[in-house]
PDB file of the backbone (N, CA, C, O) and the ligand in Angstrom, with CONECT records:
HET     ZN  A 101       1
ATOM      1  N   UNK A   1     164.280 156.861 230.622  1.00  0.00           N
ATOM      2  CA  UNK A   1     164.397 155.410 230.397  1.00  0.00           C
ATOM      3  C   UNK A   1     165.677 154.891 231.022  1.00  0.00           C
ATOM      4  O   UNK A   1     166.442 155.800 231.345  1.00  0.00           O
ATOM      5  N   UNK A   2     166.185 153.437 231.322  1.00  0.00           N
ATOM      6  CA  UNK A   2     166.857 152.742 232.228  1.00  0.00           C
ATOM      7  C   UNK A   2     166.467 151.797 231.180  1.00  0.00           C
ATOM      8  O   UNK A   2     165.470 151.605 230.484  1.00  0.00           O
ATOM      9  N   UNK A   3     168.047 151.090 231.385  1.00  0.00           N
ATOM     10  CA  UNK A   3     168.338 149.845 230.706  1.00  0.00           C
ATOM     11  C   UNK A   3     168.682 148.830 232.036  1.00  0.00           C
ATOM     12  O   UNK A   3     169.417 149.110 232.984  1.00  0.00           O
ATOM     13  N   UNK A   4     167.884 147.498 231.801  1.00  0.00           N
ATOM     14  CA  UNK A   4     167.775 146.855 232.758  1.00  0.00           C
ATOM     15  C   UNK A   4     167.583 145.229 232.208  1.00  0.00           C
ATOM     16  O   UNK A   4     166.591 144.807 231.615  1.00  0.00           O
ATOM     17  N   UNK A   5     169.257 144.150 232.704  1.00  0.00           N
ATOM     18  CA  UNK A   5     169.212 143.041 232.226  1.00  0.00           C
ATOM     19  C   UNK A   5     168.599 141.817 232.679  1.00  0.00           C
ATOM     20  O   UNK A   5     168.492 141.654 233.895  1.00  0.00           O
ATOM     21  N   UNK A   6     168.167 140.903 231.859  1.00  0.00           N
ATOM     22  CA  UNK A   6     167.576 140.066 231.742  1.00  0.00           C
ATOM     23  C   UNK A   6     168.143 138.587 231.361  1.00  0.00           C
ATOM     24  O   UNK A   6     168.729 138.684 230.283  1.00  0.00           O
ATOM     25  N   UNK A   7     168.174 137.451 231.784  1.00  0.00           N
ATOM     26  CA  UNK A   7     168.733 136.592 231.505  1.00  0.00           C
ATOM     27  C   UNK A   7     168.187 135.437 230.841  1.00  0.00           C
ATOM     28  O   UNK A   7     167.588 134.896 231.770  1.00  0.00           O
ATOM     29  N   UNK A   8     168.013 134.726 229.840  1.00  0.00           N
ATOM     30  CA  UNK A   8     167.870 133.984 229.492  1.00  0.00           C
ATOM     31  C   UNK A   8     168.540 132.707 229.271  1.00  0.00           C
ATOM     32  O   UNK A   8     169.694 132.689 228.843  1.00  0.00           O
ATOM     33  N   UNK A   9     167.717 131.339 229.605  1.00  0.00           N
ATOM     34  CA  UNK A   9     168.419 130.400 229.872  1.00  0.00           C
ATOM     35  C   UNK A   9     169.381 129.602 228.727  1.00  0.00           C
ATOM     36  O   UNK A   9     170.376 128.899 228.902  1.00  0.00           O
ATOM     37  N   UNK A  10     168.553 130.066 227.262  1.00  0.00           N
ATOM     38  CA  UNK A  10     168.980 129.949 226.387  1.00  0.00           C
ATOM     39  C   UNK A  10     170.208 130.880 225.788  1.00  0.00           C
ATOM     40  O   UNK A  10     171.400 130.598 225.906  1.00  0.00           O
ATOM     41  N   UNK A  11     169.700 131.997 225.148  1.00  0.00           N
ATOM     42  CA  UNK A  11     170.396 132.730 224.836  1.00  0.00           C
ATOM     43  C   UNK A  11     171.565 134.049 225.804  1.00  0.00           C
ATOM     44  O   UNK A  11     172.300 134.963 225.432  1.00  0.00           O
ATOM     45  N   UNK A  12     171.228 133.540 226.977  1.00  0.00           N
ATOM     46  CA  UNK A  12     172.386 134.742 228.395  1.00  0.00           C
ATOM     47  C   UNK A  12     171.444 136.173 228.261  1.00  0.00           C
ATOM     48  O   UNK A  12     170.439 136.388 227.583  1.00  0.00           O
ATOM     49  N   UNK A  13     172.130 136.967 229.108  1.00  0.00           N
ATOM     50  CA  UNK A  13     171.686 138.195 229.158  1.00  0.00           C
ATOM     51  C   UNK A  13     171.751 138.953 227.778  1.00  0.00           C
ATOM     52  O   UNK A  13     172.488 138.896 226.794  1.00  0.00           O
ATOM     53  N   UNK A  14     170.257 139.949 228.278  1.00  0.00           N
ATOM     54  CA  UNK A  14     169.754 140.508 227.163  1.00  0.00           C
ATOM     55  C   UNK A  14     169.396 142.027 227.799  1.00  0.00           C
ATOM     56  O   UNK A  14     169.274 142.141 229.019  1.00  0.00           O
ATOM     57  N   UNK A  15     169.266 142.959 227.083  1.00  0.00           N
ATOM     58  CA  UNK A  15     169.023 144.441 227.617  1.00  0.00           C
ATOM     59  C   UNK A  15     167.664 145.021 226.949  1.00  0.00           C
ATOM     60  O   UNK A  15     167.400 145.230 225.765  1.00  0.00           O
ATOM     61  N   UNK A  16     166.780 145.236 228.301  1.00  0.00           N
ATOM     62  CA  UNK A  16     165.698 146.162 227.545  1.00  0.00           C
ATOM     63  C   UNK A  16     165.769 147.694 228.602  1.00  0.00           C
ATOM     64  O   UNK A  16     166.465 147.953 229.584  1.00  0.00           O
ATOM     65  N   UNK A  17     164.841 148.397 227.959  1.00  0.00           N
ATOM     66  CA  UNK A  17     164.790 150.009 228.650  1.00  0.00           C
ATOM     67  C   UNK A  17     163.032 149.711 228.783  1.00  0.00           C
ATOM     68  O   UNK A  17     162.174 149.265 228.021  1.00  0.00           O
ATOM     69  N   UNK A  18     163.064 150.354 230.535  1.00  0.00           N
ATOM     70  CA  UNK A  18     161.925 150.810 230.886  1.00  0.00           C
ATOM     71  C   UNK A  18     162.083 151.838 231.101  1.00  0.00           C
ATOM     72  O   UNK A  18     163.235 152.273 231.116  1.00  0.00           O
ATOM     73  N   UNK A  19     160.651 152.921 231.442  1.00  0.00           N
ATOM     74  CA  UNK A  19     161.231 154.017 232.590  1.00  0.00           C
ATOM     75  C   UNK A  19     161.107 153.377 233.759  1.00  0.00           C
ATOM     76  O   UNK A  19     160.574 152.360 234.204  1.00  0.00           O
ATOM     77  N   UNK A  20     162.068 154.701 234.295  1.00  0.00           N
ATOM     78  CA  UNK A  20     162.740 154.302 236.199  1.00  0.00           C
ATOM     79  C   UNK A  20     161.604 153.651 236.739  1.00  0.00           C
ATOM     80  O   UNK A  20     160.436 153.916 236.453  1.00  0.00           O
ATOM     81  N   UNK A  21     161.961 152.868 237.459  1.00  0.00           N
ATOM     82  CA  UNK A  21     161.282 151.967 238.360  1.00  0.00           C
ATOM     83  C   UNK A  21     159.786 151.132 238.403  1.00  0.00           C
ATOM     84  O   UNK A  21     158.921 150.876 239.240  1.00  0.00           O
ATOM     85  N   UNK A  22     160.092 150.835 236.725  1.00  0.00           N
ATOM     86  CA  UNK A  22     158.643 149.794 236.105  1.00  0.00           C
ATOM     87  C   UNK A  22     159.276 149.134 235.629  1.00  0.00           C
ATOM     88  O   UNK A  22     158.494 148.843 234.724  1.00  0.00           O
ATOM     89  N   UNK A  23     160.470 148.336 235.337  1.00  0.00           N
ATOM     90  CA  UNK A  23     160.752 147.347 235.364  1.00  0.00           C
ATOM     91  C   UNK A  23     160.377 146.382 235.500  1.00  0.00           C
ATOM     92  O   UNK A  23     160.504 146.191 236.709  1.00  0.00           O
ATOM     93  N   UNK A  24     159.681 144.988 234.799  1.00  0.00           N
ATOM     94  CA  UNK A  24     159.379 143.653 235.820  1.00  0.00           C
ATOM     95  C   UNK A  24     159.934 143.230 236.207  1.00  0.00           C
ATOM     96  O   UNK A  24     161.063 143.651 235.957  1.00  0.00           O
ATOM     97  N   UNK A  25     159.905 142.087 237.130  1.00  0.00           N
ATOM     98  CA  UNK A  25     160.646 141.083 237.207  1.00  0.00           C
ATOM     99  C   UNK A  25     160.934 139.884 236.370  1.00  0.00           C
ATOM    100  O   UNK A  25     161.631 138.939 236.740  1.00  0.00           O
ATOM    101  N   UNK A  26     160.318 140.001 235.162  1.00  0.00           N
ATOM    102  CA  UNK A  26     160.811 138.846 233.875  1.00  0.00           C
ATOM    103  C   UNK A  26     159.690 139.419 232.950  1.00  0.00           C
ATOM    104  O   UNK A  26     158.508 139.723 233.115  1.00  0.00           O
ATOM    105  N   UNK A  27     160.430 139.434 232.069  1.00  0.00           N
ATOM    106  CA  UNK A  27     160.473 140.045 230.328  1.00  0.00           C
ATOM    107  C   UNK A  27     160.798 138.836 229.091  1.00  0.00           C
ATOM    108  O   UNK A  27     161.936 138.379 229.202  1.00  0.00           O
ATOM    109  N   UNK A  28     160.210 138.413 228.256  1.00  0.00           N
ATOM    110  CA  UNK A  28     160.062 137.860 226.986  1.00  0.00           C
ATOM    111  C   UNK A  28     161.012 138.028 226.689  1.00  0.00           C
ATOM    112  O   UNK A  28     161.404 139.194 226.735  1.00  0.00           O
ATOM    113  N   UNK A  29     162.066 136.827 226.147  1.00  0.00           N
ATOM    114  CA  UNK A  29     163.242 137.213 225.521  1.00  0.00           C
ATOM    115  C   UNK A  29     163.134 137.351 223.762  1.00  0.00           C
ATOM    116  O   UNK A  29     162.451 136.610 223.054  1.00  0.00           O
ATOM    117  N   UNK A  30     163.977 138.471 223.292  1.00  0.00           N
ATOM    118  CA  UNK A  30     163.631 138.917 222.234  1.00  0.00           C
ATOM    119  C   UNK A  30     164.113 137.746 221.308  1.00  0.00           C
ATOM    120  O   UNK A  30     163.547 137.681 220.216  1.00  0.00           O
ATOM    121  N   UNK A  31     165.188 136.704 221.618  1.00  0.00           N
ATOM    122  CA  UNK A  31     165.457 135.816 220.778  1.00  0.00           C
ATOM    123  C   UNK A  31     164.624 134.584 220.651  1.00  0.00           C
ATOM    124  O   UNK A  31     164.610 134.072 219.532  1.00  0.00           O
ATOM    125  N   UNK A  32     163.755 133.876 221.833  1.00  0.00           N
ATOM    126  CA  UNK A  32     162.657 132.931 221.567  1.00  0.00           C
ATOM    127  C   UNK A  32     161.525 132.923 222.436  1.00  0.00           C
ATOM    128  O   UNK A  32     160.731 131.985 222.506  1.00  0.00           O
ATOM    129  N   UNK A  33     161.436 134.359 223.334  1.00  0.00           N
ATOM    130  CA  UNK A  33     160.508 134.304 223.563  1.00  0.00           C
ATOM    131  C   UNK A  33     159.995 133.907 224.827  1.00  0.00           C
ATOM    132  O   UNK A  33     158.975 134.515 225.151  1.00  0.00           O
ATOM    133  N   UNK A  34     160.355 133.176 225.522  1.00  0.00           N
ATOM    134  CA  UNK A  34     160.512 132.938 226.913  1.00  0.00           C
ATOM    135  C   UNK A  34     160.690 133.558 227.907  1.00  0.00           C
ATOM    136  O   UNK A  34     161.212 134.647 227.667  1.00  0.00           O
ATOM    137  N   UNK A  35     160.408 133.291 229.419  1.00  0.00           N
ATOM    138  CA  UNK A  35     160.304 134.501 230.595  1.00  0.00           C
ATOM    139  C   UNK A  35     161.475 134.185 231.003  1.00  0.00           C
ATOM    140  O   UNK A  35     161.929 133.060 231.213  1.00  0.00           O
ATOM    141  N   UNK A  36     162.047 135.368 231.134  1.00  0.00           N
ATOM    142  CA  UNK A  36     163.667 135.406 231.974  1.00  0.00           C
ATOM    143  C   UNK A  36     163.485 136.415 233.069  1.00  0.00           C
ATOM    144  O   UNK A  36     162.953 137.522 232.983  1.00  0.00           O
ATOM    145  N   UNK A  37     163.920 135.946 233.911  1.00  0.00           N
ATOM    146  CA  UNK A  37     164.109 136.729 235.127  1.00  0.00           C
ATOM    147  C   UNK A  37     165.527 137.558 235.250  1.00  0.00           C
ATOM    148  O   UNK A  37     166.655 137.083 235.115  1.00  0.00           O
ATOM    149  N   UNK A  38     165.108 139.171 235.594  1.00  0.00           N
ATOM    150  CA  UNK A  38     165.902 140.130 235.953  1.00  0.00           C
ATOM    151  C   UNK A  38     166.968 139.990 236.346  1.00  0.00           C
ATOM    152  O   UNK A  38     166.953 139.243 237.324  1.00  0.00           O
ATOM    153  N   UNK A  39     167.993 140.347 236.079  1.00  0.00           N
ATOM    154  CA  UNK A  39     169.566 140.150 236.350  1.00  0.00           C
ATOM    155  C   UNK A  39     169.765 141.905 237.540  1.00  0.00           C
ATOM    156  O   UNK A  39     169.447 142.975 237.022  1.00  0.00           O
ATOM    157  N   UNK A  40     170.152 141.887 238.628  1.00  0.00           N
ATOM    158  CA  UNK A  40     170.396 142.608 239.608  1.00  0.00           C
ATOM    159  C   UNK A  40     171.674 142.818 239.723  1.00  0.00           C
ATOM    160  O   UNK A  40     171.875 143.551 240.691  1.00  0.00           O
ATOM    161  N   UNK A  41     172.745 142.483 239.127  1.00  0.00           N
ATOM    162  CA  UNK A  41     174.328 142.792 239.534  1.00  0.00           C
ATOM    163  C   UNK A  41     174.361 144.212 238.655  1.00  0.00           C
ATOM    164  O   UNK A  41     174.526 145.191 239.383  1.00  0.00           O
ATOM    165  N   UNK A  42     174.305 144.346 238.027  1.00  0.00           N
ATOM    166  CA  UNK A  42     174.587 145.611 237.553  1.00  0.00           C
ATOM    167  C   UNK A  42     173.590 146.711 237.932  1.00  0.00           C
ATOM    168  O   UNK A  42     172.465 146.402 238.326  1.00  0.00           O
ATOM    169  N   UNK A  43     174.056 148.250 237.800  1.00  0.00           N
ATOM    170  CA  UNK A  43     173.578 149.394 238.076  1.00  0.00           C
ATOM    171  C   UNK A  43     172.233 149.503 237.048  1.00  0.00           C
ATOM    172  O   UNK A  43     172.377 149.365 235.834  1.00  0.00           O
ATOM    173  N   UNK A  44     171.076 149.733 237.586  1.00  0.00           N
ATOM    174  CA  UNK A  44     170.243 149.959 236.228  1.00  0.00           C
ATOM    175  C   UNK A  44     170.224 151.625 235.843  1.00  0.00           C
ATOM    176  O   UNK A  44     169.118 152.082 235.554  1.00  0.00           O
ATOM    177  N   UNK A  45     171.245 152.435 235.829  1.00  0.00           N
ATOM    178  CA  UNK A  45     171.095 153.689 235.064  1.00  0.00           C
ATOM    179  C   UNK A  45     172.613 154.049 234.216  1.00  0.00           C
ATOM    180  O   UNK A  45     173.282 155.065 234.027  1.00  0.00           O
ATOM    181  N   UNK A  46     172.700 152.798 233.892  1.00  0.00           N
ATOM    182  CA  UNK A  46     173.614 152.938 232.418  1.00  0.00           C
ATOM    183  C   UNK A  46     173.404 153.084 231.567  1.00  0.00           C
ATOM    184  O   UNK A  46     172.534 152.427 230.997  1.00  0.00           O
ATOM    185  N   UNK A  47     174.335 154.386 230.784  1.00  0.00           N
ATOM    186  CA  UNK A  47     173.804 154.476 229.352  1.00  0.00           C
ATOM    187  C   UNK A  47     173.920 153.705 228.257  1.00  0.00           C
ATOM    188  O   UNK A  47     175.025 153.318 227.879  1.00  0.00           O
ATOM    189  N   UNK A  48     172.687 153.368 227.566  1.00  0.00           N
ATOM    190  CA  UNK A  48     173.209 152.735 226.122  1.00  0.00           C
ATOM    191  C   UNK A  48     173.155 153.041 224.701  1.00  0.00           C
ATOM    192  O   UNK A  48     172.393 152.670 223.808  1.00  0.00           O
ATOM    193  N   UNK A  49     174.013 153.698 224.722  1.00  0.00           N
ATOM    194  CA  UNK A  49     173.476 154.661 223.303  1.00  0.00           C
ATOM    195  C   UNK A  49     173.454 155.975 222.857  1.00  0.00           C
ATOM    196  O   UNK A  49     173.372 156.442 221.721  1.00  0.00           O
ATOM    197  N   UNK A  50     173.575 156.680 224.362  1.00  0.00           N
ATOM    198  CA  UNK A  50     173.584 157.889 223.931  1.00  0.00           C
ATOM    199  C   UNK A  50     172.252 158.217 224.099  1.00  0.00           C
ATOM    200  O   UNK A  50     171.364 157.379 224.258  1.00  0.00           O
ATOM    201  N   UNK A  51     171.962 160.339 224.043  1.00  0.00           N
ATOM    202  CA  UNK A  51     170.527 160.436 224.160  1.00  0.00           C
ATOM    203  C   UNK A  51     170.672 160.903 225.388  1.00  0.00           C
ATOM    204  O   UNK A  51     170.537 162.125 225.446  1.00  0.00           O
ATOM    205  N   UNK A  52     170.923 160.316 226.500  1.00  0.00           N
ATOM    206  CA  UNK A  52     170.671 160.390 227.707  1.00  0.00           C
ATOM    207  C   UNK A  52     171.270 161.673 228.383  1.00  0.00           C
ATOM    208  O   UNK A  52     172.205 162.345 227.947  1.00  0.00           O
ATOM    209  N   UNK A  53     170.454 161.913 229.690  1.00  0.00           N
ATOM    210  CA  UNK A  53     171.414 163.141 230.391  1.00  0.00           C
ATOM    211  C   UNK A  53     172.960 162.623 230.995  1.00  0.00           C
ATOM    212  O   UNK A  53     173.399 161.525 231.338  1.00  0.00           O
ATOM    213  N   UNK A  54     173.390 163.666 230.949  1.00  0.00           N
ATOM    214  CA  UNK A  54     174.959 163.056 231.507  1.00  0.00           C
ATOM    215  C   UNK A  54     174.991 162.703 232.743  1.00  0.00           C
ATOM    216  O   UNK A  54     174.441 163.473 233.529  1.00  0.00           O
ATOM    217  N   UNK A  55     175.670 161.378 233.325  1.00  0.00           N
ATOM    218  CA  UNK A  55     175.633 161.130 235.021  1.00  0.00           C
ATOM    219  C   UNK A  55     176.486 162.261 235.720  1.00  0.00           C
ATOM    220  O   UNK A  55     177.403 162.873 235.172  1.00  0.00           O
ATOM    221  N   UNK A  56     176.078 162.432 236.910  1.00  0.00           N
ATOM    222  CA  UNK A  56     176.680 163.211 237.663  1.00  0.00           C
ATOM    223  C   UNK A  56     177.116 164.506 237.421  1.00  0.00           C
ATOM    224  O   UNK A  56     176.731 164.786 236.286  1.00  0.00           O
ATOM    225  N   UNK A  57     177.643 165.319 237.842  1.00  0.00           N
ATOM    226  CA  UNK A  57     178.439 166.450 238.124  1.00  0.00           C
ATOM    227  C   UNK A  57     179.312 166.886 237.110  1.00  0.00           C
ATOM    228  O   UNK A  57     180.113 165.976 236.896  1.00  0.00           O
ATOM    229  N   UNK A  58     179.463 167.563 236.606  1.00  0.00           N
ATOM    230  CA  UNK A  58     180.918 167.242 235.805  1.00  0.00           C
ATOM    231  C   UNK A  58     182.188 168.060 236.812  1.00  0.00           C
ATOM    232  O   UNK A  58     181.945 169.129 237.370  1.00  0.00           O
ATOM    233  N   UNK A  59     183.315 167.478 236.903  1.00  0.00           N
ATOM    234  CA  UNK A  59     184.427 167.926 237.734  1.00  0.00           C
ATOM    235  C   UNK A  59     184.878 169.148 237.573  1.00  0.00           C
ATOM    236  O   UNK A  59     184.894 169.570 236.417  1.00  0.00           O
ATOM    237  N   UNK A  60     185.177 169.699 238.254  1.00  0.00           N
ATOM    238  CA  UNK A  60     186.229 171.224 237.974  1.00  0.00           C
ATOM    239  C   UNK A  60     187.249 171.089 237.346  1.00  0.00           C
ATOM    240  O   UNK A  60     187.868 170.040 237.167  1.00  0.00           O
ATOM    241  N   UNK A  61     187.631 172.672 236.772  1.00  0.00           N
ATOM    242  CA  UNK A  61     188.826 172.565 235.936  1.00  0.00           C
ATOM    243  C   UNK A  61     189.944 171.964 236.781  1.00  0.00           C
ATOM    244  O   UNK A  61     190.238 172.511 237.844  1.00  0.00           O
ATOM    245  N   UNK A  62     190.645 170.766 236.332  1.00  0.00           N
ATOM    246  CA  UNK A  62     191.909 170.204 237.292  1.00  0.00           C
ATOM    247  C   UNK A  62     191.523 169.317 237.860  1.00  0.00           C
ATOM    248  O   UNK A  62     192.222 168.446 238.378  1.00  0.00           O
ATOM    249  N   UNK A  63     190.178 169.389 237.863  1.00  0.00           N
ATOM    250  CA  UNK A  63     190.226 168.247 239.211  1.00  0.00           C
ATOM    251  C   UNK A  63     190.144 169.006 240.390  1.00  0.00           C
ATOM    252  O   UNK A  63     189.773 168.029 241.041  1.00  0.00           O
ATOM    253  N   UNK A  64     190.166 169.793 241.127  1.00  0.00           N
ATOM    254  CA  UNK A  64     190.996 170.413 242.353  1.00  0.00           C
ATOM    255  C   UNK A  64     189.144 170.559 242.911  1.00  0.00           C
ATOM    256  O   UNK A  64     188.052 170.826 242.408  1.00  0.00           O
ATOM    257  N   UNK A  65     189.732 170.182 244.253  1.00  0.00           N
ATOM    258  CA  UNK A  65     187.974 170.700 244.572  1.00  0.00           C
ATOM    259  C   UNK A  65     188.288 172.426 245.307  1.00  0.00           C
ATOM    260  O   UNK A  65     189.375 172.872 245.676  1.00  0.00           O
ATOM    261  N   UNK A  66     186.987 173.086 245.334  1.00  0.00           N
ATOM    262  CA  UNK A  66     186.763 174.356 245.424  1.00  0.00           C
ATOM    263  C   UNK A  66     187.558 174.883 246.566  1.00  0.00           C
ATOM    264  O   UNK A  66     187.577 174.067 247.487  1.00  0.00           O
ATOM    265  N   UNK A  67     188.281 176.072 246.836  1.00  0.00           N
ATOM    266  CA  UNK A  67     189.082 176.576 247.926  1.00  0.00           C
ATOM    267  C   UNK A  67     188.174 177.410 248.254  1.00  0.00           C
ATOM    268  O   UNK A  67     187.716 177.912 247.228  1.00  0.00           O
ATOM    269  N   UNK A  68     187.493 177.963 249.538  1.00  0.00           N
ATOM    270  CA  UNK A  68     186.708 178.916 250.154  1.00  0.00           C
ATOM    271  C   UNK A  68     187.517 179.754 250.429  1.00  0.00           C
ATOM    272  O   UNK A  68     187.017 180.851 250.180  1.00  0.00           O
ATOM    273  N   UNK A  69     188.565 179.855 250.833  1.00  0.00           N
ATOM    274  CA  UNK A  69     189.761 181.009 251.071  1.00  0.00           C
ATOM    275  C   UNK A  69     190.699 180.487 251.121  1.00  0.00           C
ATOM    276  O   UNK A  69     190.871 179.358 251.582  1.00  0.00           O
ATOM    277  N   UNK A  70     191.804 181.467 250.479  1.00  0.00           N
ATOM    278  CA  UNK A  70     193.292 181.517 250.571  1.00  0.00           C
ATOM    279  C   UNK A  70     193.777 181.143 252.064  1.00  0.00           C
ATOM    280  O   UNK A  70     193.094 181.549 253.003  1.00  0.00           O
ATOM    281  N   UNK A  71     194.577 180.618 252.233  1.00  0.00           N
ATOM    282  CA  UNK A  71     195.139 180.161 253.798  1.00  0.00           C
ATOM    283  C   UNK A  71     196.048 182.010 254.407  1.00  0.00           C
ATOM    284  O   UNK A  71     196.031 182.559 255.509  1.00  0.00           O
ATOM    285  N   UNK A  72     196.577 182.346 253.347  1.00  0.00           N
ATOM    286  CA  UNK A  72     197.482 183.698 253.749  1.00  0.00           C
ATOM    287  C   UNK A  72     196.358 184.899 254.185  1.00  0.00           C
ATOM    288  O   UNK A  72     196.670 185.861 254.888  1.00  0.00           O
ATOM    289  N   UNK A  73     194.927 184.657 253.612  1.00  0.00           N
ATOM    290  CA  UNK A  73     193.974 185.670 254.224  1.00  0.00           C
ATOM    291  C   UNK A  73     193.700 185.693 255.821  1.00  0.00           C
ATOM    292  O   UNK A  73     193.090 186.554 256.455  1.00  0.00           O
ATOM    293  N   UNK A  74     194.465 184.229 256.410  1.00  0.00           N
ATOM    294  CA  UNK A  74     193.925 184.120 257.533  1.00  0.00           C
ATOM    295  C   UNK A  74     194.596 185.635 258.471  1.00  0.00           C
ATOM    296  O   UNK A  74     195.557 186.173 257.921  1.00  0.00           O
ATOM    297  N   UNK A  75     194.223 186.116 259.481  1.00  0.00           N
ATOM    298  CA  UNK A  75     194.957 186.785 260.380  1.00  0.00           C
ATOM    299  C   UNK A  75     195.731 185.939 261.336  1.00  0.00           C
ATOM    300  O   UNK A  75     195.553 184.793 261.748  1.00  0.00           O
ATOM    301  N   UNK A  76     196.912 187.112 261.635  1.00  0.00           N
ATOM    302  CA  UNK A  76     198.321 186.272 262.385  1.00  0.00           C
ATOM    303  C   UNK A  76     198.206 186.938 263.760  1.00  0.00           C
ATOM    304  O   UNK A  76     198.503 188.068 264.148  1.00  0.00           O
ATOM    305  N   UNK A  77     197.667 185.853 264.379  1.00  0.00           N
ATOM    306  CA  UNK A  77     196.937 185.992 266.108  1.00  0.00           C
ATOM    307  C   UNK A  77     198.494 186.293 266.929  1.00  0.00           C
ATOM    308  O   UNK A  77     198.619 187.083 267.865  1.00  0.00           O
ATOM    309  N   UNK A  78     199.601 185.469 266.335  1.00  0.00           N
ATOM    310  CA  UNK A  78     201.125 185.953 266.915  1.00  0.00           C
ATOM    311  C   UNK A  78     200.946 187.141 267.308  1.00  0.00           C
ATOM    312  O   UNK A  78     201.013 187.217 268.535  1.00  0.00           O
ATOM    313  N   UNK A  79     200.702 188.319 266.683  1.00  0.00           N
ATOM    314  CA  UNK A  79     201.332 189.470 266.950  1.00  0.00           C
ATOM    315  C   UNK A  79     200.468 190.144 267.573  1.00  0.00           C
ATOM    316  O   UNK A  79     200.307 191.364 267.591  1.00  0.00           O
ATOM    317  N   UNK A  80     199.882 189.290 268.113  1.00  0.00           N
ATOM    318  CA  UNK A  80     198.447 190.115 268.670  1.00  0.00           C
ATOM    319  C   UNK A  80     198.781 190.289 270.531  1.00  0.00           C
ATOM    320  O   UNK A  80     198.654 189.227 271.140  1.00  0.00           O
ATOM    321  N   UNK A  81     199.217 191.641 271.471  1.00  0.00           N
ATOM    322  CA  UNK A  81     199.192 191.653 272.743  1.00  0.00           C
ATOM    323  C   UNK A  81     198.017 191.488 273.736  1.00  0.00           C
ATOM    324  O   UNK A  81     197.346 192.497 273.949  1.00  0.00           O
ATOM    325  N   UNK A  82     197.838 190.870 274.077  1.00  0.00           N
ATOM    326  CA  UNK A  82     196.297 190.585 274.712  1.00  0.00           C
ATOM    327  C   UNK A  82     196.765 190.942 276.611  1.00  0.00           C
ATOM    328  O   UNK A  82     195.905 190.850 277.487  1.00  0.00           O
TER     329      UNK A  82
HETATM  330 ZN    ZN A 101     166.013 133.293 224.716  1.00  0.00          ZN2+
END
């Protein structure tokens, strides 16, 4: 499910949950009832409430992104007689 806002002329934006990508384009407002058309500025996969899977990735310890190798593993081409 996706929470996805709605505006009403009366009462302002209002939040309902569809699943992903059935959304209408105007929904009954729960306070009188009337067609309000979809509000688009915001992200529609915000959570509200809890329940939900967690967004994204979760970060590494630190913060630090992953090192593939130590820089001192490199070999030292200097000493090399060619
Ligand atoms: Zn209303």
């Amino acid at each position: 499910m996706a929470a996805y806002d709605y505006r009403c002329e009366t009462d302002g934006v209002f939040e309902l949950s569809f699943p992903m990508g059935t959304a209408p384009g105007t929904a009954p407002c729960p306070g009188c009832g009337s067609d309000s058309p979809r509000v688009f500025s915001a992200p529609a996969t915000k959570a509200s409430g809890g329940g939900g899977a967690p967004a994204g990735m979760p970060a590494g310890p630190g913060g630090r992104p992953p090192v593939p190798m130590a820089a001192s593993m490199r070999p030292n081409f200097n000493n090399m007689n060619l």
